[in-house]
PDB file of the backbone (N, CA, C, O) and the ligand in Angstrom, with CONECT records:
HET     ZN  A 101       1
ATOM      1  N   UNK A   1      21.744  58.200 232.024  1.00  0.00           N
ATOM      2  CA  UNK A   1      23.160  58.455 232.258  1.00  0.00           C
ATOM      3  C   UNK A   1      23.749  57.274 233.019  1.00  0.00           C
ATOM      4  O   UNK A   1      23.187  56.567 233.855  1.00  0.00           O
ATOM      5  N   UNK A   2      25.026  57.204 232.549  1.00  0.00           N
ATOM      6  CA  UNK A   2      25.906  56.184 233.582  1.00  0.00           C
ATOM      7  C   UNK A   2      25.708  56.543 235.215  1.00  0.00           C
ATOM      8  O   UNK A   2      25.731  57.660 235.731  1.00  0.00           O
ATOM      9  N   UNK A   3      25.543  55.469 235.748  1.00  0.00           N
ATOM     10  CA  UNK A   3      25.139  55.332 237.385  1.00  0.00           C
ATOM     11  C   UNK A   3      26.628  55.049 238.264  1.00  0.00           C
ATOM     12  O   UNK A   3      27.355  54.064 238.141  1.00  0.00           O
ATOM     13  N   UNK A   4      26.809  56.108 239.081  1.00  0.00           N
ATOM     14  CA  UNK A   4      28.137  56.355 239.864  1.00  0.00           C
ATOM     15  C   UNK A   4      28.135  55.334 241.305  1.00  0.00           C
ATOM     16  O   UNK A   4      27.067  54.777 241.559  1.00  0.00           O
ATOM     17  N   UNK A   5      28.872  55.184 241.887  1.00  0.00           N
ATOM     18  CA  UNK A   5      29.160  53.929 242.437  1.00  0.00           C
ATOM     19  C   UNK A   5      30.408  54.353 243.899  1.00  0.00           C
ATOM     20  O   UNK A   5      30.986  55.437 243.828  1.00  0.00           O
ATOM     21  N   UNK A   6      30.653  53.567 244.917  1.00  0.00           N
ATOM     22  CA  UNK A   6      31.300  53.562 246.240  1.00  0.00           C
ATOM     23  C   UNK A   6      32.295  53.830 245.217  1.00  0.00           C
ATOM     24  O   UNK A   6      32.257  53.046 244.268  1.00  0.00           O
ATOM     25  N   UNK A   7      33.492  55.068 245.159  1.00  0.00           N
ATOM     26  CA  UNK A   7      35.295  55.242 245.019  1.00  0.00           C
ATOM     27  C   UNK A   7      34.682  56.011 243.452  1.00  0.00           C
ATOM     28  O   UNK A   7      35.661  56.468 242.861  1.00  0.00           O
ATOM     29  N   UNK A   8      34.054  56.132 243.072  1.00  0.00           N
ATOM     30  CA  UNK A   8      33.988  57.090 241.737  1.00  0.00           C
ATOM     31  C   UNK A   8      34.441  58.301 242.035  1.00  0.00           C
ATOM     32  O   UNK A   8      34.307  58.841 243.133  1.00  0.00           O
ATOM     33  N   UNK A   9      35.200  58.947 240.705  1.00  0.00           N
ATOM     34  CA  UNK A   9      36.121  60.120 241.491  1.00  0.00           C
ATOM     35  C   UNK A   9      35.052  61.799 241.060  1.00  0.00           C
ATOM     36  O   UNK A   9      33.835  61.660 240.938  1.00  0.00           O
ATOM     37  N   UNK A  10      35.487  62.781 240.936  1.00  0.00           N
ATOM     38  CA  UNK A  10      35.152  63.775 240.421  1.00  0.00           C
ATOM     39  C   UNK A  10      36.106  64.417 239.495  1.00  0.00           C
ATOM     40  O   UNK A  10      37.286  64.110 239.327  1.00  0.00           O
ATOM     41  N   UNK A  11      35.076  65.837 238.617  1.00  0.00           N
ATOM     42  CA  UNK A  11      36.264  66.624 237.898  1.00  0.00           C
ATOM     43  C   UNK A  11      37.311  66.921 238.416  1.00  0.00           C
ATOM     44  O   UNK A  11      38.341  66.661 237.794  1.00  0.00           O
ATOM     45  N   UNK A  12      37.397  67.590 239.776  1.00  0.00           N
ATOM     46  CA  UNK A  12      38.644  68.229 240.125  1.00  0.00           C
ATOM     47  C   UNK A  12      39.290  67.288 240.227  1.00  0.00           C
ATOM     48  O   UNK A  12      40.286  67.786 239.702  1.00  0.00           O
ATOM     49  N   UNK A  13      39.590  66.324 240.458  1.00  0.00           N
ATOM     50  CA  UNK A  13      40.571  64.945 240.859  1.00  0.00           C
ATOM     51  C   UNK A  13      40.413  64.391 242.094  1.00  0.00           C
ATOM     52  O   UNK A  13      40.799  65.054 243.056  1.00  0.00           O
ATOM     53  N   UNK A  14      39.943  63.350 242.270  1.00  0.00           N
ATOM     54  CA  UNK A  14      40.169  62.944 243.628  1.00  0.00           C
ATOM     55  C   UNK A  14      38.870  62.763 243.866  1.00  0.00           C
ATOM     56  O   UNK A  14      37.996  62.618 243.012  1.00  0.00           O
ATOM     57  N   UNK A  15      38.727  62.773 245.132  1.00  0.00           N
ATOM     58  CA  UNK A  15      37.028  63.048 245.559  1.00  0.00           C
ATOM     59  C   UNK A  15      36.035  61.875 245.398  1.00  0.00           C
ATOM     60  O   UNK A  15      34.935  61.910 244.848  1.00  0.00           O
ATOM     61  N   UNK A  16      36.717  60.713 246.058  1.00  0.00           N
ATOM     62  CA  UNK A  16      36.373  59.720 245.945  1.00  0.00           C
ATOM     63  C   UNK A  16      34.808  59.138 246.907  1.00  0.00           C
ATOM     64  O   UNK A  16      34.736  58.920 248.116  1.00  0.00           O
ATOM     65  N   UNK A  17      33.666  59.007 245.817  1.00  0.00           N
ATOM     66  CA  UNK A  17      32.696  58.927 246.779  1.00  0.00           C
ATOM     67  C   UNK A  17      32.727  57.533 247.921  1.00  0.00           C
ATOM     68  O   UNK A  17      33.253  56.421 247.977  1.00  0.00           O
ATOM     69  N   UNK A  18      31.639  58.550 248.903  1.00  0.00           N
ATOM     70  CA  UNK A  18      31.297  57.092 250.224  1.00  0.00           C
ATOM     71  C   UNK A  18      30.382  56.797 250.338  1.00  0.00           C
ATOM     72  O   UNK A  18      29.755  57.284 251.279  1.00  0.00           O
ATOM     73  N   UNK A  19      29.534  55.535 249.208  1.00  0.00           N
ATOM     74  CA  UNK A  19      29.074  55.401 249.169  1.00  0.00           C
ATOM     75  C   UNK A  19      27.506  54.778 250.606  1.00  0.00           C
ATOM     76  O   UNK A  19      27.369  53.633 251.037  1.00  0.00           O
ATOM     77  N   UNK A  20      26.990  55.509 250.819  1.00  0.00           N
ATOM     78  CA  UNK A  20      25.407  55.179 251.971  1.00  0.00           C
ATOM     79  C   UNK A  20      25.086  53.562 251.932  1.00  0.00           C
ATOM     80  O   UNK A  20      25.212  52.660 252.759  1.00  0.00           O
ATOM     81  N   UNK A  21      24.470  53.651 250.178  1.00  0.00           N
ATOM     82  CA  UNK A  21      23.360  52.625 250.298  1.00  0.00           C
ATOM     83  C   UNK A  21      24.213  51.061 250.471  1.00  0.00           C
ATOM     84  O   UNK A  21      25.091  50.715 249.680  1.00  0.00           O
ATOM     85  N   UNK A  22      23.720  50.142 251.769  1.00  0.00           N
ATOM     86  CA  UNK A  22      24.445  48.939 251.500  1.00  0.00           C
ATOM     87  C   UNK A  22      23.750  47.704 250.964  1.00  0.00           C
ATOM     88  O   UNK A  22      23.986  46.584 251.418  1.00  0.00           O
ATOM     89  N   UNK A  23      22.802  47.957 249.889  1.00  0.00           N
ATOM     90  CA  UNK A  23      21.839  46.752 249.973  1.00  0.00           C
ATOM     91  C   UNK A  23      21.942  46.777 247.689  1.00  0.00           C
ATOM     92  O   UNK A  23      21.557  45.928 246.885  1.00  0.00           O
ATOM     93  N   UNK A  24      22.363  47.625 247.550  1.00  0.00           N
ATOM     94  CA  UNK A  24      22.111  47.721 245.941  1.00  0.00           C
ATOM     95  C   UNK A  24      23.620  48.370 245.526  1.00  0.00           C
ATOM     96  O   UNK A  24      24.266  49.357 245.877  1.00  0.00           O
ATOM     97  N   UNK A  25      23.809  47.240 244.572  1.00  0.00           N
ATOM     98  CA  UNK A  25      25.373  47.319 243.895  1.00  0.00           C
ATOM     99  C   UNK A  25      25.428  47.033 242.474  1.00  0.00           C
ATOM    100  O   UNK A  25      24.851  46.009 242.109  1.00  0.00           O
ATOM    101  N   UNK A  26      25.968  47.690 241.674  1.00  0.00           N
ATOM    102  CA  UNK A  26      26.280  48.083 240.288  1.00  0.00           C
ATOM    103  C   UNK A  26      27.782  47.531 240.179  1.00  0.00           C
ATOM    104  O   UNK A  26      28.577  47.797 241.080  1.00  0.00           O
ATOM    105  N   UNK A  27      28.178  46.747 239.049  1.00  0.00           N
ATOM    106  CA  UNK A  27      29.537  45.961 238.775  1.00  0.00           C
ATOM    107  C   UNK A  27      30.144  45.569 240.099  1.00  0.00           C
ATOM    108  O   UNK A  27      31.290  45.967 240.309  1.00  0.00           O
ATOM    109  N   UNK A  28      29.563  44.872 240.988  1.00  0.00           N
ATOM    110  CA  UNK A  28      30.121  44.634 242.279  1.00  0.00           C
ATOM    111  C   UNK A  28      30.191  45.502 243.570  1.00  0.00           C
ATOM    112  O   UNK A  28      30.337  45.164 244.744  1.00  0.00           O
ATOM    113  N   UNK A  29      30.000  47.061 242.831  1.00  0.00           N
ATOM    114  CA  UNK A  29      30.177  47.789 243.794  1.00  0.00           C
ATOM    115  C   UNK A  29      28.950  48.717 244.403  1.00  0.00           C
ATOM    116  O   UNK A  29      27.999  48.987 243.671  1.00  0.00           O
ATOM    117  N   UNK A  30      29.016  49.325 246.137  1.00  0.00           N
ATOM    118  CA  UNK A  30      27.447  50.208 246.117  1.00  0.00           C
ATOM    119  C   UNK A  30      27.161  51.292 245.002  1.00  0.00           C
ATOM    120  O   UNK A  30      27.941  51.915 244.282  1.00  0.00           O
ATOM    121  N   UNK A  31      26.137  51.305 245.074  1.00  0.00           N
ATOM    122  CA  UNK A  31      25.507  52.359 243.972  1.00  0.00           C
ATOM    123  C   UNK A  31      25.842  53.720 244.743  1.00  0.00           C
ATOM    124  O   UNK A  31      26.101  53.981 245.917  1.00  0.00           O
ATOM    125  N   UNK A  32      25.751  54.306 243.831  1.00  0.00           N
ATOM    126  CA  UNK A  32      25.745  56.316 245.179  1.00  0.00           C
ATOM    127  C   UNK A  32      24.910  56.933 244.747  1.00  0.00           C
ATOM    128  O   UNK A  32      24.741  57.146 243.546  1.00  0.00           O
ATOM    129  N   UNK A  33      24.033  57.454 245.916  1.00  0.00           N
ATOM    130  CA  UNK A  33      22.769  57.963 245.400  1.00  0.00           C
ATOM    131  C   UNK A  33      22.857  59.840 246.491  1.00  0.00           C
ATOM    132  O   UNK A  33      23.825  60.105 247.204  1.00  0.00           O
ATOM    133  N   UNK A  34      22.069  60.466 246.376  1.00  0.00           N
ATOM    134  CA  UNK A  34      21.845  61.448 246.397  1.00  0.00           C
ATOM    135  C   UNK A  34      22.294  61.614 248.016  1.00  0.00           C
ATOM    136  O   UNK A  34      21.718  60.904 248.840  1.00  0.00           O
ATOM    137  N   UNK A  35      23.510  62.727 248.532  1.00  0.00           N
ATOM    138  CA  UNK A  35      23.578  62.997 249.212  1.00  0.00           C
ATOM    139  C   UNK A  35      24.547  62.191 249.830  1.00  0.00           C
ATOM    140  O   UNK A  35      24.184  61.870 250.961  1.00  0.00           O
ATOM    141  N   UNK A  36      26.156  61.536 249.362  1.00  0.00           N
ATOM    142  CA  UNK A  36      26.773  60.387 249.681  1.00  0.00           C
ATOM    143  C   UNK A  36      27.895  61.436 249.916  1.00  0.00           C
ATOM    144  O   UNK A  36      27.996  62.458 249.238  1.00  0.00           O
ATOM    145  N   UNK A  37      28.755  61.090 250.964  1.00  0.00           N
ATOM    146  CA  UNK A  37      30.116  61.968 251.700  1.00  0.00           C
ATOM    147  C   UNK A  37      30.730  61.390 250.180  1.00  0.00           C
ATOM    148  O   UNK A  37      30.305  60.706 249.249  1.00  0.00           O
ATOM    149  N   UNK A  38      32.184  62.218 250.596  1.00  0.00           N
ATOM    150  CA  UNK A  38      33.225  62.111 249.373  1.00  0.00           C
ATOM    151  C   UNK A  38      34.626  62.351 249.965  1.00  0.00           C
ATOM    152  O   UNK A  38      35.090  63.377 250.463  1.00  0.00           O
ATOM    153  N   UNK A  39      35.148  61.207 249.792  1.00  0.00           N
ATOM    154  CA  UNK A  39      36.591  62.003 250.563  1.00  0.00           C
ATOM    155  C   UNK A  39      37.180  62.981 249.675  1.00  0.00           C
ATOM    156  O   UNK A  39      36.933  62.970 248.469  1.00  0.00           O
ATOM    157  N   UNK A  40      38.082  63.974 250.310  1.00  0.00           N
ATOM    158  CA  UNK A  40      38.630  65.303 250.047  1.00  0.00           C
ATOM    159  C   UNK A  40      39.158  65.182 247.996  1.00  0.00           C
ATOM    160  O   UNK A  40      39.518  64.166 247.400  1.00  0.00           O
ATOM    161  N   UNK A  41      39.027  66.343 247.535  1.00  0.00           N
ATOM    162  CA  UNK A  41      39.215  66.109 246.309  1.00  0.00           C
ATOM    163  C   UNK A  41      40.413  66.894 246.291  1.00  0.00           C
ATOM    164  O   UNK A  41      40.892  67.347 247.330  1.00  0.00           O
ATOM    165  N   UNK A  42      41.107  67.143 244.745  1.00  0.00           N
ATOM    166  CA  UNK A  42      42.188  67.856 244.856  1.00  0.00           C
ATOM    167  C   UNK A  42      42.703  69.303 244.620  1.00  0.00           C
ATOM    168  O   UNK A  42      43.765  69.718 244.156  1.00  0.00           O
ATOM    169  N   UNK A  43      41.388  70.050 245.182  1.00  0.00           N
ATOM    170  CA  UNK A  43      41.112  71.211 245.508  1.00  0.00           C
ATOM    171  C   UNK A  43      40.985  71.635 246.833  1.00  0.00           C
ATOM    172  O   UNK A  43      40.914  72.806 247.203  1.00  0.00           O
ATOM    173  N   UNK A  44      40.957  70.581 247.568  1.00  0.00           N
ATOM    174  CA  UNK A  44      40.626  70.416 249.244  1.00  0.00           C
ATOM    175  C   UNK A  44      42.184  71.131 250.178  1.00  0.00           C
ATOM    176  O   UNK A  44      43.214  70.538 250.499  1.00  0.00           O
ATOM    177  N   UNK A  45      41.809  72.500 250.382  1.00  0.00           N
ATOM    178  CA  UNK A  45      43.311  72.902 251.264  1.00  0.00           C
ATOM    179  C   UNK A  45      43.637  74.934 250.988  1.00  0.00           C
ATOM    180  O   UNK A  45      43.060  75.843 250.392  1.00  0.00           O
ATOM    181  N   UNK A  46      44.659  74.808 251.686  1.00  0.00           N
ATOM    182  CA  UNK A  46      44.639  76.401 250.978  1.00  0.00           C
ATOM    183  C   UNK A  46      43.691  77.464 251.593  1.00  0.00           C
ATOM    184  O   UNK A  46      43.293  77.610 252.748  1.00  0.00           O
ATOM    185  N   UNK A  47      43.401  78.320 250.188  1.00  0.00           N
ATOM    186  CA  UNK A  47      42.291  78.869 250.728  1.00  0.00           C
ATOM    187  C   UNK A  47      40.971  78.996 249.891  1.00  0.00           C
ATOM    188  O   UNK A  47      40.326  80.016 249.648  1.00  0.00           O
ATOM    189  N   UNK A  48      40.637  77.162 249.357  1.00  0.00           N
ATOM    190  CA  UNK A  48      40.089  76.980 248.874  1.00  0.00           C
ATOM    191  C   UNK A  48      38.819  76.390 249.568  1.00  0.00           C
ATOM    192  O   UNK A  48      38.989  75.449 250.344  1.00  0.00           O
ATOM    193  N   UNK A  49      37.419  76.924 249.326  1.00  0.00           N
ATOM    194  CA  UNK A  49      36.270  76.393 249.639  1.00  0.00           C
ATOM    195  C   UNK A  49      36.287  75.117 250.538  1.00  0.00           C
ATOM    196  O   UNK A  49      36.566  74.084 249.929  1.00  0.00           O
ATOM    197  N   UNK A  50      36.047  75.000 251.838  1.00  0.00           N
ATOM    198  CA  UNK A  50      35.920  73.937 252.441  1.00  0.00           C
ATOM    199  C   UNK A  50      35.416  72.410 251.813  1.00  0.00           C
ATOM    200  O   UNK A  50      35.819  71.264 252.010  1.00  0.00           O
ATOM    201  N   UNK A  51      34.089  73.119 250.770  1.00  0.00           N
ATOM    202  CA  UNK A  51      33.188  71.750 250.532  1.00  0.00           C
ATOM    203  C   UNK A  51      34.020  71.372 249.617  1.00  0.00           C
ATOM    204  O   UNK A  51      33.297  70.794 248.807  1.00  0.00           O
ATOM    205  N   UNK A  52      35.421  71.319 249.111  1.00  0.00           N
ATOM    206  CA  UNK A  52      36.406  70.531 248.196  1.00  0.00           C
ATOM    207  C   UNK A  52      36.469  69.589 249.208  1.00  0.00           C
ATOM    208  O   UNK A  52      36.067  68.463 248.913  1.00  0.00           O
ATOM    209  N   UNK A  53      36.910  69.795 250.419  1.00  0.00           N
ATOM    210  CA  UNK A  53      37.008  68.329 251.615  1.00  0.00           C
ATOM    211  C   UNK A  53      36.041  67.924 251.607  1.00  0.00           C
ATOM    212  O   UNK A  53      35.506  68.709 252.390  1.00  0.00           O
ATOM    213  N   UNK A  54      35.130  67.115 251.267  1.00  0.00           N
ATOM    214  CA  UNK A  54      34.010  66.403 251.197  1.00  0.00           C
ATOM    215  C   UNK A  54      32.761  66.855 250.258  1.00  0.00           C
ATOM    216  O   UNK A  54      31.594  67.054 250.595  1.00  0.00           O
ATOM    217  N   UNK A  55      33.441  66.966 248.824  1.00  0.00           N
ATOM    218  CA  UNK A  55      32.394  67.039 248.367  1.00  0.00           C
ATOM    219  C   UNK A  55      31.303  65.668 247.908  1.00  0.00           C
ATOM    220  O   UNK A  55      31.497  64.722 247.146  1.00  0.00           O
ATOM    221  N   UNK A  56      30.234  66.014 248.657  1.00  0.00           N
ATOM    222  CA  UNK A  56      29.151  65.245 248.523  1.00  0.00           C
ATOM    223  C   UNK A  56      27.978  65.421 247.182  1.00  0.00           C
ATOM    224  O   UNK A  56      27.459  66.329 246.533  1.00  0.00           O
ATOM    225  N   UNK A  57      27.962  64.281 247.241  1.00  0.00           N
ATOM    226  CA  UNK A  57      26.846  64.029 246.174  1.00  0.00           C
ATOM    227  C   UNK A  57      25.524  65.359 245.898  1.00  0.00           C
ATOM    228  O   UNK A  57      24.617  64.889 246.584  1.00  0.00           O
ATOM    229  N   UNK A  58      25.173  66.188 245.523  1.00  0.00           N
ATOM    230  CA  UNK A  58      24.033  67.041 245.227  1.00  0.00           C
ATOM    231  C   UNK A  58      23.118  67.007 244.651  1.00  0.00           C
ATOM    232  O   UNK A  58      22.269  67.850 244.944  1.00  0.00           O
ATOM    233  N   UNK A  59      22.843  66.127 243.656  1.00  0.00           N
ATOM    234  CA  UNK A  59      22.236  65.520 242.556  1.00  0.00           C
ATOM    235  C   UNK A  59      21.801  63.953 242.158  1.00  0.00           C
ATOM    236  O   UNK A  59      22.516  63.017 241.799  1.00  0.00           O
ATOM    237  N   UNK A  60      20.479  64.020 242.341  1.00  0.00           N
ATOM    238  CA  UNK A  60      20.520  62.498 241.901  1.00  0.00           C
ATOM    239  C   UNK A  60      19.186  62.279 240.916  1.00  0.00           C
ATOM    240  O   UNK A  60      18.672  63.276 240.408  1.00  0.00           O
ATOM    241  N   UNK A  61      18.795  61.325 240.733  1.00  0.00           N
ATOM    242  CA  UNK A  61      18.119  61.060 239.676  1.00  0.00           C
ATOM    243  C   UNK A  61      16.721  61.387 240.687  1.00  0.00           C
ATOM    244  O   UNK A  61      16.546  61.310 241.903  1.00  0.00           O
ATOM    245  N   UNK A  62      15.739  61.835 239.400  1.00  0.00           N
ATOM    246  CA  UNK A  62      14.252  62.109 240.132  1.00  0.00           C
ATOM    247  C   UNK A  62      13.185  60.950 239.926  1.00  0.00           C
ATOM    248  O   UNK A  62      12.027  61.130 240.301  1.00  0.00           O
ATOM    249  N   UNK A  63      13.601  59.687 239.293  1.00  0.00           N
ATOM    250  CA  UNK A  63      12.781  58.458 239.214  1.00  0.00           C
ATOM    251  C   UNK A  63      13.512  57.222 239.404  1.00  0.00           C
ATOM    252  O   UNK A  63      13.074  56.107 239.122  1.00  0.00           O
ATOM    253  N   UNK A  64      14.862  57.526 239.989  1.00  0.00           N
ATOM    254  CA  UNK A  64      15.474  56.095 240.274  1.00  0.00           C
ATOM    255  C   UNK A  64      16.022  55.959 241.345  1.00  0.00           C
ATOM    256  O   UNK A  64      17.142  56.468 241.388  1.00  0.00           O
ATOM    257  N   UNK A  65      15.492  55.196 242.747  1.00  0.00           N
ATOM    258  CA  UNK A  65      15.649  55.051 243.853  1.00  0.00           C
ATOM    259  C   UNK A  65      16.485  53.843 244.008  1.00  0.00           C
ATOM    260  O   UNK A  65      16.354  52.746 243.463  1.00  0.00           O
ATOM    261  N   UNK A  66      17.709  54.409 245.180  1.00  0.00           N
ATOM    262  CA  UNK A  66      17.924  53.334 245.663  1.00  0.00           C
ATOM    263  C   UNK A  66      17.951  53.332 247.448  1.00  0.00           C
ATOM    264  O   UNK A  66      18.415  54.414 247.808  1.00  0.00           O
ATOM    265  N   UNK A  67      17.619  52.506 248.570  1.00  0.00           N
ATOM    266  CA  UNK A  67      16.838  53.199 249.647  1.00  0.00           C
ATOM    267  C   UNK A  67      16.555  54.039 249.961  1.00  0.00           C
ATOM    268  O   UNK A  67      17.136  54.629 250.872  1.00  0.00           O
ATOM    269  N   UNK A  68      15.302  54.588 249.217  1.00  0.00           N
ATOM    270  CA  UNK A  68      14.882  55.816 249.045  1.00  0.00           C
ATOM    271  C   UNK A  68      15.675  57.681 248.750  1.00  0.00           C
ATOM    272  O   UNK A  68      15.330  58.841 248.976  1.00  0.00           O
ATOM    273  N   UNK A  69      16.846  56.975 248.142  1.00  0.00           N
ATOM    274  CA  UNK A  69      17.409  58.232 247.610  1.00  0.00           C
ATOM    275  C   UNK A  69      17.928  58.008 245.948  1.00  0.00           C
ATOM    276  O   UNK A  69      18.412  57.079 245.301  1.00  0.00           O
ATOM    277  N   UNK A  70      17.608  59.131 245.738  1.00  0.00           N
ATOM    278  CA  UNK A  70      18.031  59.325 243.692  1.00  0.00           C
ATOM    279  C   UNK A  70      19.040  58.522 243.890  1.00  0.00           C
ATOM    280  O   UNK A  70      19.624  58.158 244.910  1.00  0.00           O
ATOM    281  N   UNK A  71      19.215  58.212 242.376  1.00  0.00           N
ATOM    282  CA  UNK A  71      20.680  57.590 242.178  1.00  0.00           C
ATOM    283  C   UNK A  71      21.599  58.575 241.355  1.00  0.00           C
ATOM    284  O   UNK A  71      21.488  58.995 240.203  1.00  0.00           O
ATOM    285  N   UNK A  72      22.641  58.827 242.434  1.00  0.00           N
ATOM    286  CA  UNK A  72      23.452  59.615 241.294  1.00  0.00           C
ATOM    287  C   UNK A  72      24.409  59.258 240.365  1.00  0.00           C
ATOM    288  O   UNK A  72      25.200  58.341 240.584  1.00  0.00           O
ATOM    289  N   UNK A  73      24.402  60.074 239.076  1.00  0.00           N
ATOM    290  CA  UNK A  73      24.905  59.813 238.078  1.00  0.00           C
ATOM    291  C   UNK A  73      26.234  60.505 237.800  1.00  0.00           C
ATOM    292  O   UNK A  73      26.749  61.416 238.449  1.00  0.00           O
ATOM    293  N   UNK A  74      26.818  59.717 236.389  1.00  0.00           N
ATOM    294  CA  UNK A  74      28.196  60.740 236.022  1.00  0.00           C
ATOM    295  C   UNK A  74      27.826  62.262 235.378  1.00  0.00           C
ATOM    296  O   UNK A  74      26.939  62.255 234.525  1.00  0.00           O
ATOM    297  N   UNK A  75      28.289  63.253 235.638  1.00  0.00           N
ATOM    298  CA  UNK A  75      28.039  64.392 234.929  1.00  0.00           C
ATOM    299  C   UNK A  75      27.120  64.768 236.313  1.00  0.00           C
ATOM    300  O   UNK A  75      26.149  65.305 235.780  1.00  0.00           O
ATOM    301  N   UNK A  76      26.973  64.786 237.131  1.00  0.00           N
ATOM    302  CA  UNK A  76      25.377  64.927 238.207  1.00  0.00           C
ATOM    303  C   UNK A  76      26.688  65.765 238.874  1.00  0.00           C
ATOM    304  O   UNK A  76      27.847  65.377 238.725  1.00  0.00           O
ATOM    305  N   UNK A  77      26.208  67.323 239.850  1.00  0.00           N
ATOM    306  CA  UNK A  77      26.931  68.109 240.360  1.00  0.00           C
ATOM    307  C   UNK A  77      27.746  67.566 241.765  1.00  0.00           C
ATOM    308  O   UNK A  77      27.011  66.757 242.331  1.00  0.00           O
ATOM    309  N   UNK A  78      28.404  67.662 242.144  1.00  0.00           N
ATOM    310  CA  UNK A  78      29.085  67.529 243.839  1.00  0.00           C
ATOM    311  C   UNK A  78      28.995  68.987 244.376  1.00  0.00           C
ATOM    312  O   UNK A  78      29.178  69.936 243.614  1.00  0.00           O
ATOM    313  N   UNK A  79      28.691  69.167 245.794  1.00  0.00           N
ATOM    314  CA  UNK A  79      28.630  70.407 246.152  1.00  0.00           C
ATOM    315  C   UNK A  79      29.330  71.542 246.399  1.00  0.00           C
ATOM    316  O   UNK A  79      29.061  72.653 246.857  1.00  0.00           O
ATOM    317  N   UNK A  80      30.613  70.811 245.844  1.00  0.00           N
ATOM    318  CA  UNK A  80      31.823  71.721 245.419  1.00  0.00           C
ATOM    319  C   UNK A  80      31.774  72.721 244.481  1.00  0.00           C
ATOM    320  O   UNK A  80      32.225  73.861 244.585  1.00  0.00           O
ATOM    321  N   UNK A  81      31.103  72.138 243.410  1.00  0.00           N
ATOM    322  CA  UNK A  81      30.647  72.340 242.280  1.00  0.00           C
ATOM    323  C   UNK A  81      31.742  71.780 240.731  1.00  0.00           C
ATOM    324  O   UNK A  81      32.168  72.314 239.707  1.00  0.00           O
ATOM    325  N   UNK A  82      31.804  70.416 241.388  1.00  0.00           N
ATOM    326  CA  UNK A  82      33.164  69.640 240.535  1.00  0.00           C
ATOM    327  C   UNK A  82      31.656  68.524 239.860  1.00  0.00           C
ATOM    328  O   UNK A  82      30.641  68.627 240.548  1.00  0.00           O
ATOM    329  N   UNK A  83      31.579  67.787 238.916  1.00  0.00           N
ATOM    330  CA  UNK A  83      30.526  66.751 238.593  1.00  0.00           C
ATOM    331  C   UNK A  83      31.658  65.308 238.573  1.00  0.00           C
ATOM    332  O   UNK A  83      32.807  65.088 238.191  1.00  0.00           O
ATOM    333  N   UNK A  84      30.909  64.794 239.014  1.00  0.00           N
ATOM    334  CA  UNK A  84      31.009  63.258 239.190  1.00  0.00           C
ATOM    335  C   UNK A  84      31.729  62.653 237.302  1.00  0.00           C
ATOM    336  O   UNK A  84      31.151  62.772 236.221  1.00  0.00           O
ATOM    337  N   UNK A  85      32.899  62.138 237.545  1.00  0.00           N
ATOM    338  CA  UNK A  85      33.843  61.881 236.560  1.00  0.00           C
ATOM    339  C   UNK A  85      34.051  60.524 236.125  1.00  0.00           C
ATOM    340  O   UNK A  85      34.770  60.271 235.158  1.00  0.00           O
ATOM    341  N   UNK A  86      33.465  59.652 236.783  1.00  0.00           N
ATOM    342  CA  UNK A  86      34.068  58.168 236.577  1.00  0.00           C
ATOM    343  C   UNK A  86      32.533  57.763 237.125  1.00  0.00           C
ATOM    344  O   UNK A  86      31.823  58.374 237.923  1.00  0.00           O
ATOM    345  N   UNK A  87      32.218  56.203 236.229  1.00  0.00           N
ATOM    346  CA  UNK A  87      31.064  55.615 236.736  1.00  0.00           C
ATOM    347  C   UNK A  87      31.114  54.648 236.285  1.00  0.00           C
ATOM    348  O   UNK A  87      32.030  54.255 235.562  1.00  0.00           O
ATOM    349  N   UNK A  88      29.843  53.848 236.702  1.00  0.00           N
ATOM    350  CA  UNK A  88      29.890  52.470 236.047  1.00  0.00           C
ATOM    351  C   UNK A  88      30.211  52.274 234.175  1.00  0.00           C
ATOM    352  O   UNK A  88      29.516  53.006 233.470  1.00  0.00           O
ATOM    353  N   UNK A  89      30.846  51.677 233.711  1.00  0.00           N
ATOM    354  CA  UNK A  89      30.854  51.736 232.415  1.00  0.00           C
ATOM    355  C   UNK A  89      29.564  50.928 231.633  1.00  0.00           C
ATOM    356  O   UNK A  89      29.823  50.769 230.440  1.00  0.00           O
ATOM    357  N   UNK A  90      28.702  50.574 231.896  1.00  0.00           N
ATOM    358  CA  UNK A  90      27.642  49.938 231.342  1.00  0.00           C
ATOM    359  C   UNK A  90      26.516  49.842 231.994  1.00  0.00           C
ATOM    360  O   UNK A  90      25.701  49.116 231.424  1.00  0.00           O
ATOM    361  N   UNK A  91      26.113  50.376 233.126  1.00  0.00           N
ATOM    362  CA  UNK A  91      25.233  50.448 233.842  1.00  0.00           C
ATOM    363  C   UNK A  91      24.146  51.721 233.477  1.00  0.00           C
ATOM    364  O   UNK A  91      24.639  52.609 234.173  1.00  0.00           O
ATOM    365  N   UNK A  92      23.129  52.254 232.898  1.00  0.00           N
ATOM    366  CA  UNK A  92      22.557  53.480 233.095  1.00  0.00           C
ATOM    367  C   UNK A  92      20.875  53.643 233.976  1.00  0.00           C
ATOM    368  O   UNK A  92      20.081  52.809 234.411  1.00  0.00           O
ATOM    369  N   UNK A  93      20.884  54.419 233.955  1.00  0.00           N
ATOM    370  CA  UNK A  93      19.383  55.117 234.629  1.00  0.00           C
ATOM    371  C   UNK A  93      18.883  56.496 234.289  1.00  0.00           C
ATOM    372  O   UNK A  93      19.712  57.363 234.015  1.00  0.00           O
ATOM    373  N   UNK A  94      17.683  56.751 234.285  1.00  0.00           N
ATOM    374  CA  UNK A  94      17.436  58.147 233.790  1.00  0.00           C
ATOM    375  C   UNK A  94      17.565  59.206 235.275  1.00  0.00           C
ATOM    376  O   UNK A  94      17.407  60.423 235.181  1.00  0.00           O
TER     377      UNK A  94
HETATM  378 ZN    ZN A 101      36.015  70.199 244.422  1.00  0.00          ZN2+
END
């Protein structure tokens, strides 16, 4: 699957990841690997589920490390339960 990256958004809209790792970068930018903050998506408010404000990464790959965490991918869950929407366009990993 395409490999998600620092500002990749999610389904709900918004939800721009923050990316951890600072040593490994995909089209210029950090890679995002398993367990990366997310600023607020556009479900975040109301009396909607807190984890819309930061949904974080939940999912990452089970054989592709980057300092020692999966790499997460597009389609890979946020703990909102929104999946990761935008990614590198030519980059993949299993
Ligand atoms: Zn959400």
């Amino acid at each position: 699957m395409l490999v998600a990256r620092h500002g990749d958004l999610n389904s709900h809209g918004n939800g721009a990841i923050v990316a951890f790792v600072t040593t490994v970068f995909v089209n210029g930018m950090q890679i995002s690997t398993l367990g990366d903050n997310s600023l607020a998506d556009s479900q975040c408010g109301g009396d909607n589920p807190i984890t819309h404000c930061n949904p974080k990464t939940t999912v990452g790959s089970l054989s592709v490390f980057a300092e020692g965490k999966g790499v997460h991918r597009i389609e890979d869950f946020r703990l909102c339960g929104a999946k990761t929407s935008t990614s590198s366009p030519n980059v993949f990993c299993g």
